[in-house]
N, C-alpha and C positions, 0 to 999 in steps of 0.2 A: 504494500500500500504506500503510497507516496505521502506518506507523514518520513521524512528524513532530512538529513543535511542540506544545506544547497550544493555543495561540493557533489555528493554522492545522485543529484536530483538531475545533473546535468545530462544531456543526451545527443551527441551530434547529429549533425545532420541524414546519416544515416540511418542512424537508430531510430530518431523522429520520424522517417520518412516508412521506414518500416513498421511502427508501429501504427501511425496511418492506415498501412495498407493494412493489417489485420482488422484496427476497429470496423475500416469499410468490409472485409470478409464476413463480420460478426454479425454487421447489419442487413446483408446483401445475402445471409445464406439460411436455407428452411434447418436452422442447428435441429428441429423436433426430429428431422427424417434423415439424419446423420446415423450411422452407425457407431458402436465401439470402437475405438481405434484411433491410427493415426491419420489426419488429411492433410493432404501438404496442402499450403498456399502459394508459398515462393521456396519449395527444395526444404533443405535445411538452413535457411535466413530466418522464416516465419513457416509453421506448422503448429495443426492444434491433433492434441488428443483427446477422443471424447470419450466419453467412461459412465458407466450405468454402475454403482457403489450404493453401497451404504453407509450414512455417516454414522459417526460415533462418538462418544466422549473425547473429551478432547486431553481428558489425563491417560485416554487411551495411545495418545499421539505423538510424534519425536514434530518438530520443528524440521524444516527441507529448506535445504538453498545451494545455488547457481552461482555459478563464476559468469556463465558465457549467455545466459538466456535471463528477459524479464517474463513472467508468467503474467499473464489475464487469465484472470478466474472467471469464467462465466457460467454462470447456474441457468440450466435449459426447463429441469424440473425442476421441483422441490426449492427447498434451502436448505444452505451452508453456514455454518457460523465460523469464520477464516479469523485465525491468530496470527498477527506479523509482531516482530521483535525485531529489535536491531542487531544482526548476523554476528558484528563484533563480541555480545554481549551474552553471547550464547554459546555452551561451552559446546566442541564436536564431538561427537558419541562415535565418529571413524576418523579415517582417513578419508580426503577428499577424494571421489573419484574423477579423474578428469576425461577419462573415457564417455562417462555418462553425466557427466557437470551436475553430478550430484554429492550431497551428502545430509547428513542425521546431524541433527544439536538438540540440546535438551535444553527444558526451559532457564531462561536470563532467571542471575542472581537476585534480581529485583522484578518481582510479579508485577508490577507498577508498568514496567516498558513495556509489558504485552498491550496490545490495541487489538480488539474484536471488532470484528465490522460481522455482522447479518447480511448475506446478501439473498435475495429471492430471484426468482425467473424474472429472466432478461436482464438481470444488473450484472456488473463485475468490477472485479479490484485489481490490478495492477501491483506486482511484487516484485521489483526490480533485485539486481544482485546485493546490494547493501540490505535487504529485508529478507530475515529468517521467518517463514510462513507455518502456520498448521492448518492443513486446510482438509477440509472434510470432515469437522465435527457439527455435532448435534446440538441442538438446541436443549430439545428436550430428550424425550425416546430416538432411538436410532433411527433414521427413514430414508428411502429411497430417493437416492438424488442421480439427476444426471446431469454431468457438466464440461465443458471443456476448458481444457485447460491450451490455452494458444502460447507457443512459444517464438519468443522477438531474441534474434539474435542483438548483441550491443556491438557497437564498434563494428 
């Protein structure tokens, strides 16, 4: 979610122009009749994956973050209730993989710096690489969410 730095908030001209082109894909496409999986938009620059899950408690959940991708969280059913922290602030439960521009962190030493956002059908949040995310917990009871998750390359 875009509550950070201004340093870490900046985004060239590439990155801007790429995230463009996702929002317009977000707008532009029936996400209801999407399947499971990945769809490309532009290769590996921008691509989303879309997922039929169940959410869950969210002390069920590690914190995820990216070197090389920002996330759009978009809720097609259901809702999501997405935890972002500041990645610095949150200790890594691995090794980064950079294979797959992932890794685990467990929550910040200060409960304080986590920011829950609610998002419902048709919204979404933005988690660039300075924001440690949980994303796909529940509100209340577990429930059927389906969402895509659009990946914007940076730089």
């Amino acid at each position: 979610m875009l509550v950070s730095t201004l340093s870490n908030a900046q985004f060239d001209d590439k990155t801007a122009a790429r995230i463009a082109t996702a929002l317009t894909w977000l707008a532009e496409t029936d996400m209801a009749a999407l399947e499971p999986g990945r769809h490309d938009v532009a290769g590996d620059e921008i691509f989303a994956n879309v997922m039929a899950i169940t959410s869950c408690p969210a002390s069920e959940k590690n914190f995820e973050a990216h070197h090389s991708y920002i996330d759009i969280h978009y809720v097609i059913e259901g809702e999501e209730l997405l935890g972002t922290a500041p990645v610095g602030e949150c200790p890594a439960l691995q090794e980064f993989n950079e294979a797959d521009d992932f890794c685990l962190y467990g929550d910040p030493a200060d409960p304080a710096r986590v920011t829950w956002t609610l998002l419902r059908a048709g919204e979404l949040c933005m988690t660039p690489p300075a924001d440690a995310h949980k994303p796909a917990c529940c509100v209340g009871d577990p429930a059927p969410l389906r969402k895509a998750c659009v990946k914007v390359l940076v730089g």
